[in-house]
TORTIRO-394475 format. One line per 10 residues: number of its first residue (from 1); their letters; for each residue y, z, x of C-alpha. Coordinates in steps of 0.001 Angstrom, whole numbers, plus 500000, padded with zeros to 6 digits. Layout:
NUM	a	Y,Z,X; ...
This chain:
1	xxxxxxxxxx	227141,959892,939285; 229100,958326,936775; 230217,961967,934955; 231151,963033,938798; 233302,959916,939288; 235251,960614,935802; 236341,964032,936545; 237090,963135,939824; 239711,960684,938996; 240526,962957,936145
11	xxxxxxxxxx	241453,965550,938158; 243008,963131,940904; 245530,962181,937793; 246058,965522,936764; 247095,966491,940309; 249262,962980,940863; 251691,963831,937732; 251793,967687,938358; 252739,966330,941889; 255143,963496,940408
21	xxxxxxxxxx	256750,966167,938059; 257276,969045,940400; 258870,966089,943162; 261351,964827,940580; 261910,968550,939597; 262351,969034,943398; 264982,966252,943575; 266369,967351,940356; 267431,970789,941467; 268226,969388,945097
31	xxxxxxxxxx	270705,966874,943510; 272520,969608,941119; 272827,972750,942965; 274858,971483,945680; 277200,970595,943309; 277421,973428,940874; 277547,975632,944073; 280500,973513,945256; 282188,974050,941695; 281594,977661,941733
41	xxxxxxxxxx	283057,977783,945234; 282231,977435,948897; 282036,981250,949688; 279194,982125,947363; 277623,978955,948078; 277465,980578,951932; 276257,984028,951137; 273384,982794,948777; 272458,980485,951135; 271682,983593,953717
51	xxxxxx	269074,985406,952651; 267751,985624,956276; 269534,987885,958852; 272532,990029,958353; 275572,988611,956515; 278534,988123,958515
């Protein structure tokens, strides 16, 4: 029981910081590529951000 409570929490840590480093990788990416898209310029920032449907 004791062997099955150990690699339970193990792997309940494991999953916790692969969760915790994808999130701040998540934020990370939602945080810069607004503005880098805003530096390249409004126009491409609207055509990549329609991949769905026909462009206009």
């Amino acid at each position: 029981m004791g062997f099955l409570s150990t690699t339970f929490t193990k792997a309940a840590l494991i999953l916790l910081i692969a969760l915790t480093i994808i999130g701040s990788l998540g934020l990370y990416f939602y945080i810069r590529v607004p503005n880098m898209s805003i530096e390249c310029g409004q126009s491409r920032l609207y055509s990549h951000s329609l991949h769905i449907g026909p462009y206009i």
